[in-house]
C-alpha positions as CSV (number, residue, x, y, z in Angstrom):
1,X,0.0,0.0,0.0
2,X,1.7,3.0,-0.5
3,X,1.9,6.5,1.8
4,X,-0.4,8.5,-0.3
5,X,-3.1,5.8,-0.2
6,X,-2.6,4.9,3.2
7,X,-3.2,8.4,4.9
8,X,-6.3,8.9,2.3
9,X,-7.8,5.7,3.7
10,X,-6.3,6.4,7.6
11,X,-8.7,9.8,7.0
12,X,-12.1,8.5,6.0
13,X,-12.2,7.0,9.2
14,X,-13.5,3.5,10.4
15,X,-16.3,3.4,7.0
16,X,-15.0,4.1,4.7
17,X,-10.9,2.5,5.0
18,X,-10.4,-0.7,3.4
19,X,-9.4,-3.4,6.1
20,X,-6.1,-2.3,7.9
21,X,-3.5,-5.5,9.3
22,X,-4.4,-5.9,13.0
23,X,-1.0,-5.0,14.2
24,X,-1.1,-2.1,12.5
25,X,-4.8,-1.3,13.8
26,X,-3.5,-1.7,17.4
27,X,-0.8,1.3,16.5
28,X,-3.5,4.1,15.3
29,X,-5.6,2.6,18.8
30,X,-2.8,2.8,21.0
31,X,-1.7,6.3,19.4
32,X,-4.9,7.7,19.3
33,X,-5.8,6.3,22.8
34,X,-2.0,7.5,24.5
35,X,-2.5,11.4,22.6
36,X,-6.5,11.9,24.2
37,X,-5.5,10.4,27.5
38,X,-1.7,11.9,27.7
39,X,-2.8,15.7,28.8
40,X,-4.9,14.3,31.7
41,X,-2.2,11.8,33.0
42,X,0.1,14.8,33.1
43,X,-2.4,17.2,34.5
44,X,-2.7,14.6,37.5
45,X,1.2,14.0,37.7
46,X,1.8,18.0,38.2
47,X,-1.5,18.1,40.5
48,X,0.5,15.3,42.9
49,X,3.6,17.5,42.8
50,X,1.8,20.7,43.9
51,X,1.1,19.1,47.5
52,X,4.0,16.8,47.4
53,X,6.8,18.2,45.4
54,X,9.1,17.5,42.3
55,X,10.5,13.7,43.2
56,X,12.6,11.7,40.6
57,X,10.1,9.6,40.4
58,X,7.1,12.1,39.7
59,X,9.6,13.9,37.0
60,X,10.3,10.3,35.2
61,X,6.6,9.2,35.1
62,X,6.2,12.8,33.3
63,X,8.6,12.0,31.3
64,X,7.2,8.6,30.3
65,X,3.7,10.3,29.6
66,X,4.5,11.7,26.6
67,X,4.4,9.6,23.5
68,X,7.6,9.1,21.8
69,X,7.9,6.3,18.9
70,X,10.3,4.3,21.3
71,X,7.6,4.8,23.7
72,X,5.0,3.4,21.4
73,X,7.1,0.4,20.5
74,X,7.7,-0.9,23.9
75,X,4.2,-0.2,24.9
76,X,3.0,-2.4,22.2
77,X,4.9,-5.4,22.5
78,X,8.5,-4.4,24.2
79,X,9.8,-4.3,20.9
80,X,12.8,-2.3,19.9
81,X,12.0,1.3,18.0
82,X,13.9,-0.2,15.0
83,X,12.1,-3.4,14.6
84,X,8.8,-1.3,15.2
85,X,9.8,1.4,12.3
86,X,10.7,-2.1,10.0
87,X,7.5,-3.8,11.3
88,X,5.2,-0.9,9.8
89,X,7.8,-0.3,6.7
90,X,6.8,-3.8,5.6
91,X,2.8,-2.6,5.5
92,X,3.9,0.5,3.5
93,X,2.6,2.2,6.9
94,X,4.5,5.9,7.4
95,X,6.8,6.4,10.0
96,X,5.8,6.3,13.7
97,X,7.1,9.7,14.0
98,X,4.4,10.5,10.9
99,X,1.5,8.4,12.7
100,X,2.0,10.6,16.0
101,X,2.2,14.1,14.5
102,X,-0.9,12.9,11.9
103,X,-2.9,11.8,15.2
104,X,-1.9,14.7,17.2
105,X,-3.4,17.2,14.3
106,X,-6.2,14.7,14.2
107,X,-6.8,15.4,17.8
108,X,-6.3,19.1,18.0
109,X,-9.0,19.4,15.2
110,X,-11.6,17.5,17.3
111,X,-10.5,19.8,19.7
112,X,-10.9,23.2,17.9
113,X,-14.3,22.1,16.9
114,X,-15.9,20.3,20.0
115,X,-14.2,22.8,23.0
116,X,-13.9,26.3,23.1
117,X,-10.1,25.8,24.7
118,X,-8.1,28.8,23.4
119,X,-5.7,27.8,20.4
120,X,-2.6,28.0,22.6
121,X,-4.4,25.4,25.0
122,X,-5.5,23.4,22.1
123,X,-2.0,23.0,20.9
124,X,-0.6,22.1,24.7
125,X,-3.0,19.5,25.4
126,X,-2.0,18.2,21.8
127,X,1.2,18.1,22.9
128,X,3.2,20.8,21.7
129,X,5.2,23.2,23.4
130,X,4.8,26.4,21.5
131,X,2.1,27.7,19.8
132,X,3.8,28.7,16.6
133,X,5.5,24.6,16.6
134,X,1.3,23.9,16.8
135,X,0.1,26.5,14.1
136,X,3.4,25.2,12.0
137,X,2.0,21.6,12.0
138,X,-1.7,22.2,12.0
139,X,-1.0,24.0,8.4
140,X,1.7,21.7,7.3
141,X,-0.9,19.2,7.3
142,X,-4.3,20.1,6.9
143,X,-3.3,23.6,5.0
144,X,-4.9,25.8,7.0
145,X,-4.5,27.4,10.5
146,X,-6.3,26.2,14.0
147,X,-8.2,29.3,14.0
148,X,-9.0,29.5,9.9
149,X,-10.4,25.7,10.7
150,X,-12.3,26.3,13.8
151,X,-14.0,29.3,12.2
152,X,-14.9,27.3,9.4
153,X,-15.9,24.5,11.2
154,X,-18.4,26.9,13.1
155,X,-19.4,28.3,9.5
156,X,-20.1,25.1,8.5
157,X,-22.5,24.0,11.7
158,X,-24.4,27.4,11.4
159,X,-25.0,27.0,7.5
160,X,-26.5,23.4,8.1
């Protein structure tokens, strides 16, 4: 399958995709799962630290709340990054690098269109750092900006 194709039939969502392999199925789960759950985990991680402080410990699980592809791997099935990234190269899948960011813009867009959360928050809970990093990626791949899309998706629900 190539990249092109794959990411056309990643987007039409569950209806209309042709059959994905079940390994590759339990990556978009687990990535879409880890990127809606990964805010709250580290909302609750910093909420522990404000009554009992910074430990090693509360800094690595922190740490370990953010996905990363390494991350993703080992959560999967404790396999390496690189036999992960060869695993998906032999279902013409994109990189898990490309799978994270795709899911994270995936994500912000349900975001900008079911919350009122203020870009900047929208991008932070999405898991980037800065807000221009967010805008650069939320273009890059859907070719518009958060606000352009959230103003059209409110354009869109009052025409109907």
């Amino acid at each position: 399958m190539n990249h092109h194709f794959f990411l056309f039939a990643m987007s039409l969502g569950a209806g209309g995709a042709p059959p994905l392999d079940p390994f590759l199925r339990r990556v978009l789960t687990a990535i879409e799962e880890w990127i809606e759950t990964e805010w709250a985990r580290k909302e609750s991680i910093r909420t522990e630290a404000l009554t009992g402080g910074w430990t090693t410990e509360r800094k690595s699980r922190l740490r370990d709340a953010t996905l990363t592809t390494n991350r993703l791997a080992n959560h999967l099935d404790g396999m390496s990054e690189a036999t992960f990234r060869r695993e998906l190269e032999k279902l013409g899948a994109p990189p898990p690098g490309e799978l994270i960011r795709k899911a994270r813009i995936r994500y912000a867009a349900k975001l900008l269109t079911h919350t009122r959360l203020l870009v900047n928050k929208v991008g932070k809970r999405c898991g980037y750092r800065s807000e221009k990093h967010f805008t650069d990626a939320f273009r890059a791949e859907l070719k518009t900006t958060p606000s352009a899309y959230r103003r059209s998706a409110i354009n869109q629900n009052t025409d109907a």
